[in-house]
C-alpha positions as CSV (number, residue, x, y, z in Angstrom):
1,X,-38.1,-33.0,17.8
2,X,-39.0,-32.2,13.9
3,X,-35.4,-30.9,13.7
4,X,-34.2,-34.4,15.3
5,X,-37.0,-36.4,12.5
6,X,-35.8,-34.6,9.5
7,X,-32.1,-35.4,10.1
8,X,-32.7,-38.9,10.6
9,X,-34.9,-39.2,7.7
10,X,-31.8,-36.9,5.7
11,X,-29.3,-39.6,7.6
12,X,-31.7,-42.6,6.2
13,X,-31.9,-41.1,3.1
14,X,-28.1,-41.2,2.8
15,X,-27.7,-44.3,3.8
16,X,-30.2,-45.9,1.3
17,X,-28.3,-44.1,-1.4
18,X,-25.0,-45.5,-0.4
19,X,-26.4,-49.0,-0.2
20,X,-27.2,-48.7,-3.6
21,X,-24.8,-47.0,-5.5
22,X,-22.8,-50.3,-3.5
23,X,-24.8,-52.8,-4.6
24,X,-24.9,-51.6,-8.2
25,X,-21.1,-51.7,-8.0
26,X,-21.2,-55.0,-7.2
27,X,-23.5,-56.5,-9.7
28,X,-21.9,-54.5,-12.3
29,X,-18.6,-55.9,-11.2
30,X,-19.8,-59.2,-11.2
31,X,-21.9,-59.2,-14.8
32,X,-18.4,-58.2,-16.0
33,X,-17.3,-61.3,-14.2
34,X,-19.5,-63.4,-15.8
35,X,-20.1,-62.0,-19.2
36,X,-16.0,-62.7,-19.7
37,X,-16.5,-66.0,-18.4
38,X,-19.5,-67.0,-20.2
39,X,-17.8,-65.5,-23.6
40,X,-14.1,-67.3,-22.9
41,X,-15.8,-70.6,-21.8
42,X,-17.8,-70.4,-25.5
43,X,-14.7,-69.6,-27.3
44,X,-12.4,-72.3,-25.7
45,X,-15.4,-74.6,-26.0
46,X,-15.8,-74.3,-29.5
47,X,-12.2,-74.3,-30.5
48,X,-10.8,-77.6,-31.0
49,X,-7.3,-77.1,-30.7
50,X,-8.2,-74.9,-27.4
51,X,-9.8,-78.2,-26.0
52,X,-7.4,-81.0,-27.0
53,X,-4.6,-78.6,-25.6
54,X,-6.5,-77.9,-22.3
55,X,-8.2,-80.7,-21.5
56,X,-5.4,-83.5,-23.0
57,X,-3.0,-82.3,-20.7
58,X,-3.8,-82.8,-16.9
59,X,-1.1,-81.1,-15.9
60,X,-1.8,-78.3,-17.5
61,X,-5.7,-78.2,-16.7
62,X,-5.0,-78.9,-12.8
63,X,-2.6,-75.5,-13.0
64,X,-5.3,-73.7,-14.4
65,X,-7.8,-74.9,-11.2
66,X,-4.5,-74.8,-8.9
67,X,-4.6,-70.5,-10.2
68,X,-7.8,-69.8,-9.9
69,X,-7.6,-71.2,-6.0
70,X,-4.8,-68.8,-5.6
71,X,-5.9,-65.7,-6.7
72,X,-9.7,-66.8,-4.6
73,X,-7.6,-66.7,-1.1
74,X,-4.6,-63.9,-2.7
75,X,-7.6,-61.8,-2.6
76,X,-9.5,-62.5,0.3
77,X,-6.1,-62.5,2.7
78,X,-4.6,-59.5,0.4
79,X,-7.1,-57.4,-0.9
80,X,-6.6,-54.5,2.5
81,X,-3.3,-54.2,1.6
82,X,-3.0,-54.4,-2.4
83,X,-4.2,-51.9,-4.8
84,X,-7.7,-51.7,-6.0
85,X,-6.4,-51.7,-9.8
86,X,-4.7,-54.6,-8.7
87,X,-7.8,-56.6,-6.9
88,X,-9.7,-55.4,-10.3
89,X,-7.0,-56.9,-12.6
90,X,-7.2,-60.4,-10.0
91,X,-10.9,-60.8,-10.6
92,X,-10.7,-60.0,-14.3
93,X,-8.0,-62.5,-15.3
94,X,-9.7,-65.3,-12.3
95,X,-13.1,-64.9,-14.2
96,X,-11.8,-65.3,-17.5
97,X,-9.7,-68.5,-16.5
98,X,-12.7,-69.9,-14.9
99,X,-14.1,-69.5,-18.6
100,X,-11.3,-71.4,-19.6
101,X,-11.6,-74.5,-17.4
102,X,-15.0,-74.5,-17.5
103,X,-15.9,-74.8,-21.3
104,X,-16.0,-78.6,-21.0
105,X,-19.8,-77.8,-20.5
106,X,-19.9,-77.2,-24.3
107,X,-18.6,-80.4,-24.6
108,X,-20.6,-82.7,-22.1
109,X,-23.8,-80.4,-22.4
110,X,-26.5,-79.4,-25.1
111,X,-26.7,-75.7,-26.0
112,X,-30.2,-75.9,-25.3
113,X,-30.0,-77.0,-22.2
114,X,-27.1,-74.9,-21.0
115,X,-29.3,-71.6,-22.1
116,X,-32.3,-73.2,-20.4
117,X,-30.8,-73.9,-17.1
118,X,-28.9,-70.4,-17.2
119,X,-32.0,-68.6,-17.3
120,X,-33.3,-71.4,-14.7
121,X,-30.5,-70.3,-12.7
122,X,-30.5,-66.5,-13.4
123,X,-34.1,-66.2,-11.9
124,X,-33.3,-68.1,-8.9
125,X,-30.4,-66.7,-8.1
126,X,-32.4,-63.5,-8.6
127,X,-35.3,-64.0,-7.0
128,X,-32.5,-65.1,-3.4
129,X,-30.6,-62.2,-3.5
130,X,-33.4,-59.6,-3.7
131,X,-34.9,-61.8,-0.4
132,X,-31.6,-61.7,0.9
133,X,-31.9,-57.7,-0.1
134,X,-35.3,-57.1,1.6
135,X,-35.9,-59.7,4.2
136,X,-35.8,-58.2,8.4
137,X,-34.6,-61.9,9.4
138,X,-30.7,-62.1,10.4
139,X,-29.1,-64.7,8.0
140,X,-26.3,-64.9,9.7
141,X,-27.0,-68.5,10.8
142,X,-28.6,-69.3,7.7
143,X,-25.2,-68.5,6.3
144,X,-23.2,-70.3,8.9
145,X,-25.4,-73.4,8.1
146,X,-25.0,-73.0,4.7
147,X,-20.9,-72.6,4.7
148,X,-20.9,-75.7,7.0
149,X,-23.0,-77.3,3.8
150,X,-20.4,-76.2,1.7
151,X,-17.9,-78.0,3.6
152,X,-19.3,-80.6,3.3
153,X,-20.0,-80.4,-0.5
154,X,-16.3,-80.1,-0.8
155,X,-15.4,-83.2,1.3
156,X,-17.7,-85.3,-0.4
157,X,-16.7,-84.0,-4.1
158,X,-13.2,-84.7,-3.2
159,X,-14.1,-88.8,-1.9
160,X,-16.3,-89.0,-5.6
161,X,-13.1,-87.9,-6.9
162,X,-11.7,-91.2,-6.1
163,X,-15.0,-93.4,-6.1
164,X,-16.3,-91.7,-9.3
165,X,-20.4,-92.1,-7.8
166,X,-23.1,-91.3,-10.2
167,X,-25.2,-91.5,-7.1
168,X,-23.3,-89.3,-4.8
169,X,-22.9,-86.8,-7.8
170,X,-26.5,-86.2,-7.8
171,X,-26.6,-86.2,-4.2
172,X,-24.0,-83.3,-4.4
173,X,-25.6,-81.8,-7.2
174,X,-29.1,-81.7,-5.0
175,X,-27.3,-80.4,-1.9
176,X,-25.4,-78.1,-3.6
177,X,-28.6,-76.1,-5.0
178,X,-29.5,-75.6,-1.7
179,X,-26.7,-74.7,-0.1
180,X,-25.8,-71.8,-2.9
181,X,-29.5,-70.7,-2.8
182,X,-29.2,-70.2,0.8
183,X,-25.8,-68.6,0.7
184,X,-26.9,-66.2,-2.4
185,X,-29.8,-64.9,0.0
186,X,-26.9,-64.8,3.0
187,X,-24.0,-62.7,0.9
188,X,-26.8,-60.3,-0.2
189,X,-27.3,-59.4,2.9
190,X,-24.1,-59.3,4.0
191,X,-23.3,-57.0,1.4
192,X,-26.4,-54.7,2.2
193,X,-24.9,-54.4,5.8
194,X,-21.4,-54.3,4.9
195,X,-22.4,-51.0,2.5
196,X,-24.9,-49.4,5.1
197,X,-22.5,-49.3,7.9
198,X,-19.4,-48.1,5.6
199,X,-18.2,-44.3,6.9
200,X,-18.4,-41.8,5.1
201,X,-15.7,-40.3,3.5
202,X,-14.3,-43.6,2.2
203,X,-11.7,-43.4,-0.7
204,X,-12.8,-44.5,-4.0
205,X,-10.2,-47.3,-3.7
206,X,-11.7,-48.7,-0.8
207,X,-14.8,-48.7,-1.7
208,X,-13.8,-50.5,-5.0
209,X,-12.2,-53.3,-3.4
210,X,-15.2,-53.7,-1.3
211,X,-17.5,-54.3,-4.3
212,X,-14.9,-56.4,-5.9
213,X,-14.6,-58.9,-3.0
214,X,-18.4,-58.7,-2.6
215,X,-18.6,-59.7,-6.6
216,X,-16.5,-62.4,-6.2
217,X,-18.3,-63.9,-3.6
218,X,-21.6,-63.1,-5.7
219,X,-19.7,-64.5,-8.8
220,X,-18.8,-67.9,-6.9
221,X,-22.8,-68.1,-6.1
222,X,-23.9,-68.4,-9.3
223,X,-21.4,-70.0,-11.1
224,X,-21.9,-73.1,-8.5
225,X,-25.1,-73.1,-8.3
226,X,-25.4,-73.2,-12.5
227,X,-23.2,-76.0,-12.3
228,X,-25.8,-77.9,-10.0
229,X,-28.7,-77.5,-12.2
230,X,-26.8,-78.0,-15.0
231,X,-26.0,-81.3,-13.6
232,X,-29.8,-82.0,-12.6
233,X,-31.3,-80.5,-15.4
234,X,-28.5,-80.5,-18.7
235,X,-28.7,-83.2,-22.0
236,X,-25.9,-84.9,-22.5
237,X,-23.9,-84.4,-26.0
């Protein structure tokens, strides 16, 4: 019986350490993510010529957002069968696009208020994945909920496309907090599962493209739910 107690407790112990050498991978992964994103956004922001040649040309802007879709569902239908270099190399050149298209916020927003509401949203998206992290409950239908919110979100951001609704962007903007908080506790746990139930033995590869994908979906989290706060909470230049 102590035999069978101390090789569970060795077996635990294991575990616990391959959760979080996992996890680590993936926040790494994705502070990478949104370091290059935060620093190309700046850049492109602050650079005239960058904006009048990204954002004075539709066509060109819309190819931008039309690329980063792609490599978002290249990777989740591909990423089993590419290389991990190659999944790496996807997330690197998505995240820095994304800083691309999304410098308008140093055009529509006050530096003060972007660097207050991304601490705002750095300590809640904090304070959601460590419950995801350490919580007993099952958030699988939290997440299920949550995605179905998203849909949603999506649908409706498409009609205000057309309708161009103050009203139904706050509404959005107010739904959309929740949903992301909800869904930054969810992928957490996922994650934590995901890592605790991986075999031992996996190749490095493997286990790369595991905390890339999981980065991503970290990555998507926070940079959606910054942009809902930001509309809530921002000054307008």
């Amino acid at each position: 019986m102590a035999n069978m107690q101390s090789a569970q407790k060795t077996a635990d112990a294991r575990t616990q350490v391959q959760v979080n050498s996992f996890i680590r991978s993936v926040y790494n992964w994705m502070g990478i993510g949104l370091g290059l994103t935060g620093l190309v956004a700046l850049y492109v922001g602050n650079s005239q010529s960058m904006v009048e040649l990204i954002f004075g040309n539709s066509l060109l802007f819309f190819g931008l957002i039309a690329a980063e879709l792609g490599m978002v569902f290249y990777l989740s239908a591909r990423v089993q069968k590419i290389q991990a270099s190659t999944a790496t190399a996807l997330f690197v050149i998505y995240a820095a696009l994304n800083g691309v298209t999304l410098s308008f916020i140093f055009i529509a927003y006050t530096p003060a208020s972007i660097t207050s509401t991304f601490f705002v949203c750095a300590a809640t998206f904090v304070a959601c994945s460590i419950f995801g992290f350490v919580t007993k409950r099952d958030l699988t239908s939290v997440g299920s909920f949550m995605f179905m919110g998203l849909i949603g979100i999506i649908i409706a951001s498409v009609i205000n496309l057309f309708i161009q609704s103050s009203a139904l962007t706050t509404i959005i903007s107010y739904v959309g907090v929740l949903v992301f908080v909800g869904l930054t506790a969810y992928d957490t746990q996922k994650l934590k599962h995901m890592a605790a139930t991986q075999p031992d033995g996996l190749a490095a590869g493997v286990v790369r493209k595991g905390a890339i994908m999981g980065a991503l979906s970290l990555y998507l989290d926070f940079i959606n739910l910054f942009l809902m706060l930001l509309y809530i909470m921002g000054g307008r230049e």
